[in-house]
Backbone as a chain_set.jsonl record, in Angstrom:
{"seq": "XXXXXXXXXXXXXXXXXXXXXXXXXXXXXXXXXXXXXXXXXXXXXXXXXXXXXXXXXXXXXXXXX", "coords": {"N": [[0.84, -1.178, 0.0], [0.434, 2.009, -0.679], [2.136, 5.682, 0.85], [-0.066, 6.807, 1.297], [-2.808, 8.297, 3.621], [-5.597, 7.695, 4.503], [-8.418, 9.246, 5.788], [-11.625, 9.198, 8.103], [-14.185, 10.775, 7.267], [-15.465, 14.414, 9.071], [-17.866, 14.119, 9.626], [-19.366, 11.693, 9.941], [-18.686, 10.905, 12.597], [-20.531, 8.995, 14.496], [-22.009, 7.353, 13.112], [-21.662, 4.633, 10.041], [-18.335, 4.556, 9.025], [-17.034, 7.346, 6.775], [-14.949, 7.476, 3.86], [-13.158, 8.999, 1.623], [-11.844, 8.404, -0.939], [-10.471, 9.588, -3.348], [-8.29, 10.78, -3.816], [-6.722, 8.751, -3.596], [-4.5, 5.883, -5.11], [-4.94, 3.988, -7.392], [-3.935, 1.842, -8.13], [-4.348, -1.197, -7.003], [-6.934, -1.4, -6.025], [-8.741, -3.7, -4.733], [-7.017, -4.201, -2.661], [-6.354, -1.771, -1.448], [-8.738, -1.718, -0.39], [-9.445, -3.744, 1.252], [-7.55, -3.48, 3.656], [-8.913, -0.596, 4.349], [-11.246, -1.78, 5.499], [-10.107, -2.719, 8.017], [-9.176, -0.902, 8.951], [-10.788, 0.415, 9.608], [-12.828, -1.053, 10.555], [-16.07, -3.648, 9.94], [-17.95, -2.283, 8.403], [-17.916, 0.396, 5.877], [-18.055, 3.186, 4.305], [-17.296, 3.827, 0.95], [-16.256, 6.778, -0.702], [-15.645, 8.204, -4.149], [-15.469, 10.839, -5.824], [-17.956, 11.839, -5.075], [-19.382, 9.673, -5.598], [-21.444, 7.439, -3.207], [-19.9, 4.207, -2.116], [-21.26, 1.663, 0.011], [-19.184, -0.533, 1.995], [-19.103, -3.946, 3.226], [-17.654, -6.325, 5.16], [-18.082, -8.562, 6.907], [-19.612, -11.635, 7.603], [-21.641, -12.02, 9.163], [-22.68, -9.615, 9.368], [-23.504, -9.091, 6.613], [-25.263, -11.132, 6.166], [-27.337, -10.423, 8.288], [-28.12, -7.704, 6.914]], "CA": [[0.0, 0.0, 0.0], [1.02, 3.444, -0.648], [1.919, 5.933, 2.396], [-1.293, 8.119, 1.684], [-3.308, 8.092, 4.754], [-7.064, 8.197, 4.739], [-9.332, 9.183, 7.3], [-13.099, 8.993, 8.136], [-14.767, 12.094, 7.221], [-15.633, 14.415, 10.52], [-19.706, 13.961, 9.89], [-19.663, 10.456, 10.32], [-17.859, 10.151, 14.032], [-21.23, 8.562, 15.081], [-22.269, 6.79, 12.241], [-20.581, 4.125, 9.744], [-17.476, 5.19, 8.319], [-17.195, 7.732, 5.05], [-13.938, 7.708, 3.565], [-13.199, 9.572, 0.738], [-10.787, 7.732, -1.96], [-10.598, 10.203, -5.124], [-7.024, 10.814, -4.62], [-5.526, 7.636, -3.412], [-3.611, 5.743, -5.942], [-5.825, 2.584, -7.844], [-3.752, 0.492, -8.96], [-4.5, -2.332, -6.316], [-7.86, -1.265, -5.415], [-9.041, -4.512, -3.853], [-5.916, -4.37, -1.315], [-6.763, -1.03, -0.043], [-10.405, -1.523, 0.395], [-9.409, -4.739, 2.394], [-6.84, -2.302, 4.246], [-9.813, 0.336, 4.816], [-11.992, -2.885, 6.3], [-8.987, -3.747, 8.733], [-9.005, 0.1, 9.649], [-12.569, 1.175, 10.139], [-14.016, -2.121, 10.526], [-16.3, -4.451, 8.814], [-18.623, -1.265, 7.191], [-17.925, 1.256, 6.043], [-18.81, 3.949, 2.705], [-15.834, 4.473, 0.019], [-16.842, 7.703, -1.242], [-15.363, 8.222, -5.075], [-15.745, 11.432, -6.816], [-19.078, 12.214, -4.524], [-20.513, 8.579, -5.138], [-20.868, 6.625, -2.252], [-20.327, 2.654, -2.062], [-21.238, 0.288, 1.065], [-18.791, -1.86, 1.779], [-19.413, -4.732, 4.311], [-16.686, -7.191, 5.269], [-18.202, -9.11, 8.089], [-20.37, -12.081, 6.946], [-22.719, -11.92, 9.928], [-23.802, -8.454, 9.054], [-24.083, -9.179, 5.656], [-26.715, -11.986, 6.73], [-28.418, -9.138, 8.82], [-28.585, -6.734, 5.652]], "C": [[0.883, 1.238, 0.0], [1.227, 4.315, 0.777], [1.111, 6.822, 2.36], [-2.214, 7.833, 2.513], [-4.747, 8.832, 4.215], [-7.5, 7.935, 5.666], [-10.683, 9.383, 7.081], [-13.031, 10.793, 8.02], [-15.584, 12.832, 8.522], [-16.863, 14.087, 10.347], [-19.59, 12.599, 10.018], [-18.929, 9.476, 11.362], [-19.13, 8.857, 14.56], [-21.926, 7.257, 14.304], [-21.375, 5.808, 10.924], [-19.237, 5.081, 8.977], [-17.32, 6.049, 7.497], [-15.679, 8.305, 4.611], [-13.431, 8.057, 2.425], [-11.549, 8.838, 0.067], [-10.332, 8.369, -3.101], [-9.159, 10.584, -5.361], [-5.853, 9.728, -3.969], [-5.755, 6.473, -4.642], [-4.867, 4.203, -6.322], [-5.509, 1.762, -8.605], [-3.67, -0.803, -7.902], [-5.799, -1.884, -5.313], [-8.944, -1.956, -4.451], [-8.607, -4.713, -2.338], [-6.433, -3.161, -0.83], [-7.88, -0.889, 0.421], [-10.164, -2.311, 1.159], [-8.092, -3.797, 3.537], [-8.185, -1.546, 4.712], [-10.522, -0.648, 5.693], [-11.319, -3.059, 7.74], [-8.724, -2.166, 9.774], [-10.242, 0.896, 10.04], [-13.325, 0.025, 10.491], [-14.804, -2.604, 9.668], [-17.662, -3.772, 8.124], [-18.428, -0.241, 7.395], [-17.951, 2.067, 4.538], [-17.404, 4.126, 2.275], [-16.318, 5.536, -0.762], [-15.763, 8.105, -2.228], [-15.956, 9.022, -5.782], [-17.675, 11.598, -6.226], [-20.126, 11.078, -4.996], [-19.743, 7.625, -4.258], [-21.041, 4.925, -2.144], [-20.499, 1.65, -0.349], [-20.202, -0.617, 1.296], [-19.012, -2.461, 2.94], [-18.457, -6.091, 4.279], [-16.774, -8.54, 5.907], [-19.532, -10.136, 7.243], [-21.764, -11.882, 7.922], [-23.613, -10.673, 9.754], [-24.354, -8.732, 7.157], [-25.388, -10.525, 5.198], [-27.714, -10.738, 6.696], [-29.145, -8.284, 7.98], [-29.57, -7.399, 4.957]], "O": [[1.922, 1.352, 0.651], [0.667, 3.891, 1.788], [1.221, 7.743, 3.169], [-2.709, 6.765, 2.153], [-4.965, 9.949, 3.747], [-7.342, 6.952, 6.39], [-11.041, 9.731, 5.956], [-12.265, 11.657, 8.445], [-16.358, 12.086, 9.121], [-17.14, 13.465, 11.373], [-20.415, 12.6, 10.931], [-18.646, 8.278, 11.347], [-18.665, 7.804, 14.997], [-22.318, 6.275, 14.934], [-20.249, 6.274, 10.759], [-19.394, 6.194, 8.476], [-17.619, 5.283, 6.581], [-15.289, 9.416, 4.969], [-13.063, 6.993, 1.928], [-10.448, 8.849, 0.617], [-9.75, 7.659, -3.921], [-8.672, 10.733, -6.482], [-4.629, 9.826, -3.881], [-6.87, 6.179, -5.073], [-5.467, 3.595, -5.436], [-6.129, 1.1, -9.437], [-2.673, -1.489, -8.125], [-5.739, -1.978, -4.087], [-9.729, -1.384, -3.694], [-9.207, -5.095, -1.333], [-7.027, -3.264, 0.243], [-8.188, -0.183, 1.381], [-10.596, -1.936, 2.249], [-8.67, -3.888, 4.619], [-8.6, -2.088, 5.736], [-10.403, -0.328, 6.876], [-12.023, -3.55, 8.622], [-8.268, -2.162, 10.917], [-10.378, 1.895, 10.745], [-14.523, 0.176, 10.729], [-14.591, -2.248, 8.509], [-18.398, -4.461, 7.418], [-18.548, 0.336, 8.475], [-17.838, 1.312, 3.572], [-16.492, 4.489, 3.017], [-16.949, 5.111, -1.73], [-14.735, 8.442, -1.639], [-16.887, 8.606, -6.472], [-18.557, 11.446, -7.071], [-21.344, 11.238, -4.917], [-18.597, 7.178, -4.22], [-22.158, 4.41, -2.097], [-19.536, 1.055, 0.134], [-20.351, -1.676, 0.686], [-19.159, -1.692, 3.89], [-18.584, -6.863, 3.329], [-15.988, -9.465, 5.703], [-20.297, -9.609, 6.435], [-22.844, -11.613, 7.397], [-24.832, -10.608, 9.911], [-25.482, -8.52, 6.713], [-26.1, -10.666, 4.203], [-28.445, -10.237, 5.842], [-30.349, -8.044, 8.071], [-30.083, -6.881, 3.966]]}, "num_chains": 1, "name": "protein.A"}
């Protein structure tokens, strides 16, 4: 992984994650979403160019859903 550091966006201290991706690097975009999983936990939003995706890591919640 690259050393660009992303962080949760401040509106969503309370709520799942929203981490904005538009200028970290995509050429191994699987690895740092499993990286983002491993650092926010098992949901959380990848927000790309002001659309936002779900991701969910954890199989038990993705039962729940």
């Amino acid at each position: 992984m690259s050393a660009t550091t992303l962080s949760p966006q401040p509106d969503s201290q309370d709520r799942t994650p929203v981490v904005d991706v538009s200028d970290s690097p995509t050429s191994t975009p699987i690895l740092r979403t499993m990286d983002l999983a491993r650092r926010h936990g098992p949901a959380f939003v990848q927000r790309l160019h002001g659309q936002d995706t779900l991701f969910v890591s954890s199989l038990d919640l993705v039962t729940e859903l």
